[in-house]
N, C-alpha and C positions, 0 to 999 in steps of 0.2 A: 415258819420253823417252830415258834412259840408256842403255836395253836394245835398242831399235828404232826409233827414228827420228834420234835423237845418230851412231850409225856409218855410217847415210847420208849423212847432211848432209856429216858429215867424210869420206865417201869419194867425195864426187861433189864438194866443194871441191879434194882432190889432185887429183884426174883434169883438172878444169878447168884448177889452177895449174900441173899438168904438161904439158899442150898450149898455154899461154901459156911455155912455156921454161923454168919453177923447173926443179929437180935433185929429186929424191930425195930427197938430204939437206938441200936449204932445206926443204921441205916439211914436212919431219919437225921441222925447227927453227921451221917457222913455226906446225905446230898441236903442239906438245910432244908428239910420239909418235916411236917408233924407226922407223928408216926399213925393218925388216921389215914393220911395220906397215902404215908407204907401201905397201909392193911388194901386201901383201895387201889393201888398201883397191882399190888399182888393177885389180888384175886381177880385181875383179867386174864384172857386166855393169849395165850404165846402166839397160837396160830391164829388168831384172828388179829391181833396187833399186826404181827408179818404180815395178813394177807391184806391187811387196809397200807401202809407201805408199801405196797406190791403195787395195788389199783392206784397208784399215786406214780408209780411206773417208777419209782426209787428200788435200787437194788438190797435186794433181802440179803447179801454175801456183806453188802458193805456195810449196812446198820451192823449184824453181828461182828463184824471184825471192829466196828470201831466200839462197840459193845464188850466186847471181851477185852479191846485194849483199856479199856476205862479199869474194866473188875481188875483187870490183871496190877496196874496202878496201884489201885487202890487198899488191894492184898499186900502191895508189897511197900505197905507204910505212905506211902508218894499220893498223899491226898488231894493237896494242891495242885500238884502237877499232871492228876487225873483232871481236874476241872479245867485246867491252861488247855491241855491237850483238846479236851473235848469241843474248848470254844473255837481252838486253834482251825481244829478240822471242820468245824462247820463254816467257819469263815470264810475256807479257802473251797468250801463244795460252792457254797452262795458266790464268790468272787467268778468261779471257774465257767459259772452259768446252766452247771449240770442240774440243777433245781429246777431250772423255769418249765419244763415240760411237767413237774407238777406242781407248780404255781401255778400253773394255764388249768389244768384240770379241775382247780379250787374254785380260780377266779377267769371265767372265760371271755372278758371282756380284756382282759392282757393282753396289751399289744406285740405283737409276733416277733417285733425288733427290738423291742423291749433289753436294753442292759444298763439297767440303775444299780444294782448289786456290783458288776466289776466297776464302774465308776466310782460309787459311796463306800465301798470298802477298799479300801487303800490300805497299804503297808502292809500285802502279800508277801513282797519278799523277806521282811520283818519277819514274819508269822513262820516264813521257812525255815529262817537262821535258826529261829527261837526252837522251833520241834527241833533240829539237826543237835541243838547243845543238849536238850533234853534226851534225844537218847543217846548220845556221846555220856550224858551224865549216870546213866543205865547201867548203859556197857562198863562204864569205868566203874562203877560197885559190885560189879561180877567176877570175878579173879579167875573163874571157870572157865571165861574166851580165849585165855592164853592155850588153851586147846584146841583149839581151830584156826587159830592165827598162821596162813601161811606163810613159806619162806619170803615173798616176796610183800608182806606184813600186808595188814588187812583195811581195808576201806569201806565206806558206805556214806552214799549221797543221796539227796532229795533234790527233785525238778519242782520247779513253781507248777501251778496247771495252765495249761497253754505253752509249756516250756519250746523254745524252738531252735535252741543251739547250746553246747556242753557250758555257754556263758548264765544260762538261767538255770545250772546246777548247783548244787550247795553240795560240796566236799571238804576233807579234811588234808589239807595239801601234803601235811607230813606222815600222813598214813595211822596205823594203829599199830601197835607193837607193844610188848608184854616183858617183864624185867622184874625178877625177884618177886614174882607171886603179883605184880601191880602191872596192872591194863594201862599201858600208857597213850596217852592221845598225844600225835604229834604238832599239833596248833588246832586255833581255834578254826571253825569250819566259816570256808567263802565263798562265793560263787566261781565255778571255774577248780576247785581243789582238789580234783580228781579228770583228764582229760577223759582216762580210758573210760570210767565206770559214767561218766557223763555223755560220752557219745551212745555208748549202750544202752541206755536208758532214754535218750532224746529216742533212738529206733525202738525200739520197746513201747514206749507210750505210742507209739502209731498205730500202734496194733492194739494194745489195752490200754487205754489212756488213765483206767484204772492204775494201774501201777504207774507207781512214781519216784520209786525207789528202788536200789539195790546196794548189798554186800557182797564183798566177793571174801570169802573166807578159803580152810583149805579143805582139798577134799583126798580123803583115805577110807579103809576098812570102815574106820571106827566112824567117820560122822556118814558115808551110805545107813550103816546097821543103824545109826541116832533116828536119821529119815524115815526107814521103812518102820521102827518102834515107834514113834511118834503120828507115821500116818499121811506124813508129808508129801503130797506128789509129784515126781521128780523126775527127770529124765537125763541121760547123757549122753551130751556129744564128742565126737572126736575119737581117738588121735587125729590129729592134722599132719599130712606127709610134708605142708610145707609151711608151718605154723606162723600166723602174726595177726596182730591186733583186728585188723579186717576179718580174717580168716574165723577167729573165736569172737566175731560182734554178730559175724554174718549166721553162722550154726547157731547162735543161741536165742537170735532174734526168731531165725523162720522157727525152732522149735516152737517159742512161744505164739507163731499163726498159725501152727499145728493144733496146738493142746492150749486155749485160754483159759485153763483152771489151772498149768502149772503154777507152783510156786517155787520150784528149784530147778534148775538149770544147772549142771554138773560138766565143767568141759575136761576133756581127759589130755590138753595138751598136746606138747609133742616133742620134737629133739628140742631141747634148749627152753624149753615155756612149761612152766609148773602147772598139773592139774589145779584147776581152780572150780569152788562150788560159790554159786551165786545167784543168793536168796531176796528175791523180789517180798515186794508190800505195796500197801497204797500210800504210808509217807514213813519215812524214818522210825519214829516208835512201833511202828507195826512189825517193820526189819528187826528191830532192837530185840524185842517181844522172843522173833521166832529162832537168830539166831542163839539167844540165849536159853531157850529151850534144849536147843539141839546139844550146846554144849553143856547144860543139866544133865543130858541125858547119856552123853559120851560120859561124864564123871560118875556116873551109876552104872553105867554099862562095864567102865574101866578106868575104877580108882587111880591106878597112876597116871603121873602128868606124860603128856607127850613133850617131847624135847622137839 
């Protein structure tokens, strides 16, 4: 990680935070490196960084998302918590065992059964609680989500990797909900703290084990129009003529072994079950990130709050 994929990450976050306006020398202050460093981080080429990540058989989708989750941090003052995050997720790529097919490509004397990484890194489910408060802490400086908070108030949980029942989920049991301009979080998040959005998401990882996370927020006019401004690729399912929890796991899963690039799944309900939208990531701040986008984008689209 140290050798070959740690000086991309870190060279393709300057180049981002240098085309957002940092200097040089914030840069340098902001990932503790000398700002020769910067210069020579900068002046490699984008596509060739990606395409040696590629030949390592590591997904080019997921260094930039975890890539954009760091600048997006680190833009918005949360310095620290850019670097937590960034160790956060390579921990849990190393723990989950998704590296060794290029470890093996490095080092071809690696044994095939080879799992010292899920062994020597302990306190996975640590490392989940920890992301889950961090973008609980996100969302809760955003006062904009109270625009998207459906009636049945909003949630969002994260699976360990390997997850294999709604018990290795991390939820927010008493849900999110929004009250005189303030994003309230209803307890702190446990494993288990969301049934529904926990079984969802165990099926879901079956299919992209990439994702490991979801939000269910609310879905109207105004956050489709956020989605299609924004670019977001989304799909909807439903009415359901006989609406229930099975009913809206089973639509939204097989969508996603339709189409593996969604990242919104829209279900439109039915008699008695509030349309719900529900925005996948690969952990928690990644969720965090895009639904607070959308609700950016609903407050620009239409200044007044939704009741």
């Amino acid at each position: 990680m140290s050798d070959n994929i740690m000086p991309i990450i870190r060279s393709l976050v300057a180049k981002k935070l240098l085309e957002n306006g940092y200097s040089q020398l914030k840069v340098a202050k902001v990932l503790g490196i000398t700002q020769p460093a910067v210069n020579r981080y900068v002046n490699r080429n984008y596509d060739e960084m990606l395409s040696k990540i590629e030949t390592l058989g590591i997904s080019r989708d997921w260094v930039m998302r975890v890539v954009n989750n760091v600048v997006e941090l680190i833009m918005n003052n949360k310095e620290y918590e850019a670097l937590e995050y960034l160790t956060n997720t390579i921990i849990m790529e190393l723990g989950s065992l998704r590296l060794c097919d290029a470890h093996r490509r490095l080092v071809s004397s690696l044994p095939t059964t080879c799992n010292v990484c899920s062994v020597l890194i302990t306190g996975i489910a640590d490392s989940v609680i920890r992301n889950m408060e961090r973008a609980l802490s996100i969302i809760e400086s955003h006062p904009e989500i109270q625009s998207i908070i459906p009636r049945v108030l909003m949630n969002i949980v994260e699976a360990k990797p390997g997850a294999l029942t709604e018990d290795d989920v991390v939820g927010v049991p008493g849900r999110i909900d929004a009250h005189g301009g303030r994003v309230i979080i209803g307890s702190k998040p446990i494993y288990g703290g969301s049934r529904h959005l926990g079984r969802l998401i165990i099926r879901c990882m079956r299919i992209n084990p990439r994702y490991r996370s979801v939000a269910s927020i609310r879905y109207d006019d105004r956050v489709e129009m956020a989605l299609r401004e924004l670019g977001i690729r989304y799909i909807k399912v439903g009415p359901h003529e006989d609406p229930s929890e099975d009913s809206v796991i089973n639509s939204v899963v097989n969508s996603l072994g339709n189409d593996r690039e969604l990242d919104v799944v829209v279900d439109l309900g039915g008699y008695a079950l509030e349309p719900i939208t529900y925005v996948f990531g690969m952990d928690s701040v990644d969720v965090a990130l895009k639904i607070i986008s959308i609700a950016l984008k609903i407050t620009q689209l239409s200044p007044n709050p939704i009741n």
